[in-house]
C-alpha positions in Angstrom: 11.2 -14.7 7.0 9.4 -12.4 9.1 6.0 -11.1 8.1 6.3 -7.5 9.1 8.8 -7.8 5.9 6.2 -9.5 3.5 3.6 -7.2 2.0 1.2 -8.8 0.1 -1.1 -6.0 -2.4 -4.4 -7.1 -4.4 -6.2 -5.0 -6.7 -7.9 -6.4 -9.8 -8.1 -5.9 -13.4 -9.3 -7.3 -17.0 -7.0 -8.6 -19.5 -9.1 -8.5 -22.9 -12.5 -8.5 -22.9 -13.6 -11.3 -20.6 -10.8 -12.4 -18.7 -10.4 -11.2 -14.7 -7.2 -11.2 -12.8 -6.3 -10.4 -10.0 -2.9 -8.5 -9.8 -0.5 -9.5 -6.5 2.1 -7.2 -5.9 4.9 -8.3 -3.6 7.8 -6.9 -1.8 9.7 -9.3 -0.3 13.1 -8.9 1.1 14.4 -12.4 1.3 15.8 -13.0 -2.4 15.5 -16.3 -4.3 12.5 -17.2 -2.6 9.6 -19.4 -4.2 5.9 -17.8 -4.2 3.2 -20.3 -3.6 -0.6 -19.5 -4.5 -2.7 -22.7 -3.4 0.4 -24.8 -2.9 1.3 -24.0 -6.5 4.7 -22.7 -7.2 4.2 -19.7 -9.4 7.7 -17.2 -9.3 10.5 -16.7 -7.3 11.7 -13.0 -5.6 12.4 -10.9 -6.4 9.6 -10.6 -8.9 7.2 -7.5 -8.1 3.6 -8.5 -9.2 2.2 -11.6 -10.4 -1.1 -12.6 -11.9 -4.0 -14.7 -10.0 -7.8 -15.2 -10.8 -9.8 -13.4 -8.3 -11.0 -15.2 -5.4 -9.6 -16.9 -1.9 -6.3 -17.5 -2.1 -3.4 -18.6 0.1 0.5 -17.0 -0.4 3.1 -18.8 0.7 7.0 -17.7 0.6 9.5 -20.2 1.1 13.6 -20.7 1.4 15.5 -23.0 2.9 16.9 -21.7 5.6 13.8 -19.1 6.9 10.8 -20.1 8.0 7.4 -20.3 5.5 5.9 -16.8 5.8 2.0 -18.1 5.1 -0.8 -15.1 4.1 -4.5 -15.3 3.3 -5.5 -13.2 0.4 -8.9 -12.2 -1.0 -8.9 -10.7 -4.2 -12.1 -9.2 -5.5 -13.2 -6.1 -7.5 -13.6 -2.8 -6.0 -11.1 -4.6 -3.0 -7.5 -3.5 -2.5 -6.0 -4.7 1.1 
């Protein structure tokens, strides 16, 4: 997997009245491959967006058969990168 083909989007939001997430949008071209937040396997491509708390994170794709694309994310409000 090469990064230039990974793009990793934060922006955050509130679902209900308390509760902060952070939303993770991802375009990845490499189907069928798992998404790791904190070594925690979360989804698989070619999901869109996913759901994280807001904070430090670290995004991982892997396949068999591509190398691990690794990303550091911050996620924060008022922060979009």
């Amino acid at each position: 997997m090469s990064d230039k083909n990974i793009h990793v989007i934060t922006g955050i939001g509130y679902l209900g009245k308390y509760i902060a997430r952070a939303l993770l949008e991802i375009d990845c071209p490499v189907p069928d491959a798992t998404i790791y937040v904190d070594d925690a396997a979360i989804a698989r491509t070619p999901v869109t967006s996913v759901l994280i708390p807001p904070g430090p994170h670290r995004v991982e794709f892997r396949r068999a058969g591509y190398a691990t694309s690794r990303h550091s994310v911050l996620t924060a409000k008022g922060v979009s990168s």
